[in-house]
VEXDREN-2710 file (C-alpha; in Angstrom, 1 decimal):
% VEXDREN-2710
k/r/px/py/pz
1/UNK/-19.1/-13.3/-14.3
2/UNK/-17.3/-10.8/-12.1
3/UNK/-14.0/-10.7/-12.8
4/UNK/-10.8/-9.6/-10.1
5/UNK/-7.0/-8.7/-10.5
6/UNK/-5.5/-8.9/-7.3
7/UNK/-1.9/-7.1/-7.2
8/UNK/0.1/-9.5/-4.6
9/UNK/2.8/-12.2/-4.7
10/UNK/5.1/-10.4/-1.7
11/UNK/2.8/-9.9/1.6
12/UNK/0.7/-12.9/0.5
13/UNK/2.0/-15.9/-2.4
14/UNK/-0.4/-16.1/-5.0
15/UNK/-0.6/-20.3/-3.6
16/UNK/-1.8/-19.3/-0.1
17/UNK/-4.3/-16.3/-2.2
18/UNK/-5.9/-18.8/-4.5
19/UNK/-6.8/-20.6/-0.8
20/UNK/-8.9/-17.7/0.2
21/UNK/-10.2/-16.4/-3.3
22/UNK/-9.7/-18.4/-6.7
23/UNK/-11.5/-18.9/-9.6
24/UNK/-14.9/-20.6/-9.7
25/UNK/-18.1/-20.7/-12.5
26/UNK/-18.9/-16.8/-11.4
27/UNK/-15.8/-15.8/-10.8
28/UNK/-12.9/-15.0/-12.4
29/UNK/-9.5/-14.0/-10.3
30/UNK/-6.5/-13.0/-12.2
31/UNK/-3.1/-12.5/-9.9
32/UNK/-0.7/-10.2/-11.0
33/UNK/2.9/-9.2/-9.7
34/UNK/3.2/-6.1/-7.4
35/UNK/1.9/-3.3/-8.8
36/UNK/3.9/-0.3/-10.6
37/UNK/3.0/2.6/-12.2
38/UNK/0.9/2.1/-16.0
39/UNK/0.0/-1.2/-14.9
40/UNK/-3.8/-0.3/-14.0
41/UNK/-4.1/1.5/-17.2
42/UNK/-3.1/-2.3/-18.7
43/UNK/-5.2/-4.0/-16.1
44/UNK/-8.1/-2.1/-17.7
45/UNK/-8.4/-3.4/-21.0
46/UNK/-9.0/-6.6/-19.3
47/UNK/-12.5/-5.0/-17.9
48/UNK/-12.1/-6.0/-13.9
49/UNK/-15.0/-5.2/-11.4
50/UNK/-12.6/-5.3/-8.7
51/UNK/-9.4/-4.7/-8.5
52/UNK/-7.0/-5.5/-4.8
53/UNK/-4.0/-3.7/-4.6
54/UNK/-1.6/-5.8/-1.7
55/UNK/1.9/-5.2/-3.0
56/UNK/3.5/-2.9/-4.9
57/UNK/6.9/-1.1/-5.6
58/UNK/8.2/1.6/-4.4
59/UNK/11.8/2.5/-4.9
60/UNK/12.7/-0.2/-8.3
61/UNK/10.2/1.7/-10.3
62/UNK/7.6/4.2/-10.0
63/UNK/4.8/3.5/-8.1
64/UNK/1.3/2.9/-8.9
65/UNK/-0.2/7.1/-9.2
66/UNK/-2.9/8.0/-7.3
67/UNK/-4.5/9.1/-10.5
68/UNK/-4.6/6.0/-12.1
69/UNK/-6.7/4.9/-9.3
70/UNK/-9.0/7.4/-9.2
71/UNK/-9.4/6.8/-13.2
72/UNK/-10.3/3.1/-12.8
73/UNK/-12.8/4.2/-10.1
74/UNK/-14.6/6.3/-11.8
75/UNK/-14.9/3.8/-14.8
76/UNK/-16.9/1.6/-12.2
77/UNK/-14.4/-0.1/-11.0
78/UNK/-13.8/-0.9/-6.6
79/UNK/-10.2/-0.8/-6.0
80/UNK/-9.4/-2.1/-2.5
81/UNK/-6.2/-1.9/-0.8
82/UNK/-4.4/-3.4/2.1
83/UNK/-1.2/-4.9/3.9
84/UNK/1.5/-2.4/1.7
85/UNK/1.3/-0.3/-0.9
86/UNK/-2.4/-1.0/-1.1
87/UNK/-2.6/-0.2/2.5
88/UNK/-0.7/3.4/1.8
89/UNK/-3.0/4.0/-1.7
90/UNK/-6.1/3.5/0.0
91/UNK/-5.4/5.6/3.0
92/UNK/-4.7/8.3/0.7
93/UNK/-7.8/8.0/-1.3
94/UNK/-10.5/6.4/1.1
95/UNK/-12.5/9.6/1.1
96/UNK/-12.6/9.2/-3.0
97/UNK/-14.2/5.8/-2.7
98/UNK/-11.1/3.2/-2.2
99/UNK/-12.1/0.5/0.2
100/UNK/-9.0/0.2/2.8
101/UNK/-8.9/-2.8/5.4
102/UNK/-6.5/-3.9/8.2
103/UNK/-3.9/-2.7/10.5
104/UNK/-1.8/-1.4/8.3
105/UNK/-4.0/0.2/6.5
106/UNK/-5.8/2.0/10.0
107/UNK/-1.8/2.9/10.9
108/UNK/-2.0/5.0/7.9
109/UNK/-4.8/6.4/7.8
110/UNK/-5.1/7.4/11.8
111/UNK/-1.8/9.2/10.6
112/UNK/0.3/6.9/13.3
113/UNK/3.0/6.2/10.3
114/UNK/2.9/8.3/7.8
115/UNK/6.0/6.8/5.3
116/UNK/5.8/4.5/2.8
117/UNK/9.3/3.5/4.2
118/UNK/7.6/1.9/7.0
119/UNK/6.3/-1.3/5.1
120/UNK/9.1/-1.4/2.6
121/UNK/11.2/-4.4/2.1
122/UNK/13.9/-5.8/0.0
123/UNK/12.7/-8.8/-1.9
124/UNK/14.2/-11.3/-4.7
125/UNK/12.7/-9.8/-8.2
126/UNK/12.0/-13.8/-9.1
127/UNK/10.7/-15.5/-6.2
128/UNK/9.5/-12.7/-4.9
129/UNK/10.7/-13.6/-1.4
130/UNK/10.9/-10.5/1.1
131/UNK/14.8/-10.2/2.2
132/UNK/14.1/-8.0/5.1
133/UNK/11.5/-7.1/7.4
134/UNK/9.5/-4.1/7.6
135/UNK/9.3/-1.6/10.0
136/UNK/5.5/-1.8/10.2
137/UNK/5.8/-5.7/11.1
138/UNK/8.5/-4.4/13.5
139/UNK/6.3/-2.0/15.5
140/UNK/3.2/-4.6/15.4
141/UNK/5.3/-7.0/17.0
142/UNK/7.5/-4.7/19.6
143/UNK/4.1/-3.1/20.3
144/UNK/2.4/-6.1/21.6
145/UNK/5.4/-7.1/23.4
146/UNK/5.2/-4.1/25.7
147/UNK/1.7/-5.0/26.2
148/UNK/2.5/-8.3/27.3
149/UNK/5.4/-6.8/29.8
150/UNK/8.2/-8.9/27.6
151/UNK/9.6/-5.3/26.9
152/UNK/8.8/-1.8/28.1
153/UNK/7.7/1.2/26.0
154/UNK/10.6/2.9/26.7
155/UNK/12.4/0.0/25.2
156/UNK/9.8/-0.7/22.1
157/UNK/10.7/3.4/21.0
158/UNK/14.4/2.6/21.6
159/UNK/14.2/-0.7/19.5
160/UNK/12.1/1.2/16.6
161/UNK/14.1/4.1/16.9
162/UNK/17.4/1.7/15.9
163/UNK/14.9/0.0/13.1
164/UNK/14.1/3.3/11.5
165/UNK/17.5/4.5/11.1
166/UNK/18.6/1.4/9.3
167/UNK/17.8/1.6/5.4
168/UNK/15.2/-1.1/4.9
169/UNK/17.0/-3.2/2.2
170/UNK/19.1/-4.2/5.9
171/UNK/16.2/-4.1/8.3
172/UNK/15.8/-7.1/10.6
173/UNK/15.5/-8.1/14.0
174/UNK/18.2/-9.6/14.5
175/UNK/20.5/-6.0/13.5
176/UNK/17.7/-4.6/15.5
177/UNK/18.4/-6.5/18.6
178/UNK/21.8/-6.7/18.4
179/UNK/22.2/-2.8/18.5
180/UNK/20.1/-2.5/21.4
181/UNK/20.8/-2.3/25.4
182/UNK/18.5/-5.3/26.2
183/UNK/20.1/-7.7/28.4
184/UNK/20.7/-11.6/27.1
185/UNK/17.3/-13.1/29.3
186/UNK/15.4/-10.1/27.7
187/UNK/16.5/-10.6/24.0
188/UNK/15.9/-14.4/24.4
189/UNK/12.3/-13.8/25.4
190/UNK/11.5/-11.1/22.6
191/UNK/13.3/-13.5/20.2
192/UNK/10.7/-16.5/20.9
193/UNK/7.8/-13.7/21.1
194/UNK/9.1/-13.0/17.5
195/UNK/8.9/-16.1/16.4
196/UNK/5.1/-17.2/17.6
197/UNK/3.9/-13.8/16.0
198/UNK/1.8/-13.2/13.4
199/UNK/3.2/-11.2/10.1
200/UNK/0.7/-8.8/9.7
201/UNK/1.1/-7.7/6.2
202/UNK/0.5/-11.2/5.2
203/UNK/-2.4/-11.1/7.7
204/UNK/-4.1/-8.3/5.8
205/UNK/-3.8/-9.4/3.0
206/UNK/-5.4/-12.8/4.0
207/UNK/-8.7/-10.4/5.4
208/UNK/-8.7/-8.6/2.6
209/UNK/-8.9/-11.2/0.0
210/UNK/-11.7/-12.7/2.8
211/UNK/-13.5/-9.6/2.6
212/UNK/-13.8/-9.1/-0.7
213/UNK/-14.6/-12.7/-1.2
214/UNK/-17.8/-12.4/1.2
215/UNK/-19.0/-9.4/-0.5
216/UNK/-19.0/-11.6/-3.9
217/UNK/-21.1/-14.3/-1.7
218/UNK/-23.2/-11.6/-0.8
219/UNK/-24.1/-10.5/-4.4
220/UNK/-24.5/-14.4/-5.5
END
């Protein structure tokens, strides 16, 4: 039996997770709420093989220590991270044996952001429903809209440069974009472009949970 706790609820609900990785005869996945700090030292005493950290919190609590991690690693245990906090944790400790994956996660540790502001969020402490957007979703987006010619790069660092200075309780696109100097056809376009695009913190999360799930396969 190889048993998984997977840290998530924000980036990725635990209804779409169980889609990609659930309980079966040989496996046993346990979802948990986003991560804080002491909660791995819990998590333990439950004996995990793998452990996926997706979400966790930053500013409500403490957050998840790096030394925690490192402790449940060297108890035998592959910690994995992606899509937020995860992304960030594993960045940090990828040359100690944590197994990173995604864009986020490569933003990180190529050093191209370097804060965990960038994939804060605000989010509803029940539902666990993000209540703004984060930066790191914001520069995915803006960044393939320059490549596509909907926006220039000129105007993708002026529209990041507005998001950044916003605290990210507020952040959205729509504050974005209305503090910008893009004129009404231009904003119209970006805000369809918007729409159709992927969130890729949810995105990463989904590979994550796919690549840990082929790895199991793999063993079976």
């Amino acid at each position: 039996m190889v048993r998984i706790i997977v840290y998530a609820g924000l980036s990725l609900p635990f209804d779409e997770a169980k889609e990609i990785l659930d309980s079966t005869d040989d496996v046993e996945v346990i979802y948990k709420r986003p991560i804080q700090r002491g909660d791995l030292g819990q998590a333990m005493k439950e004996r995990p093989d793998i452990i996926a950290i997706i979400d966790g919190v930053f500013h409500q609590n403490s957050a998840v220590g790096h030394k925690e991690i490192l402790n449940a690693m060297k108890s035998g245990v592959k910690v994995y991270g992606a899509s937020s906090m995860g992304a960030l944790r594993a960045s940090e400790l990828d040359t100690l044996g944590m197994i990173g994956a995604g864009y986020v996660y490569t933003q990180y540790a190529t050093g191209e952001v370097d804060s965990d502001d960038d994939v804060a969020v605000m989010l509803d402490s029940e539902s666990l429903e993000a209540l703004s957007v984060p930066l790191i979703n914001m520069k995915y987006v803006f960044s393939n809209a320059a490549s596509k010619n909907i926006i220039t790069e000129d105007e993708r660092d002026a529209l990041l440069k507005i998001a950044k200075k916003e605290f990210y309780p507020k952040r959205n696109y729509a504050q974005t974009l209305s503090q910008s100097d893009l004129d009404d056809a231009k904003k119209s376009e970006l805000i369809d472009f918007i729409r159709t695009s992927p969130d890729i913190k949810k995105e990463d999360a989904k590979d994550l949970l796919k690549l840990i799930k082929k790895e199991i396969d793999e063993i079976d």
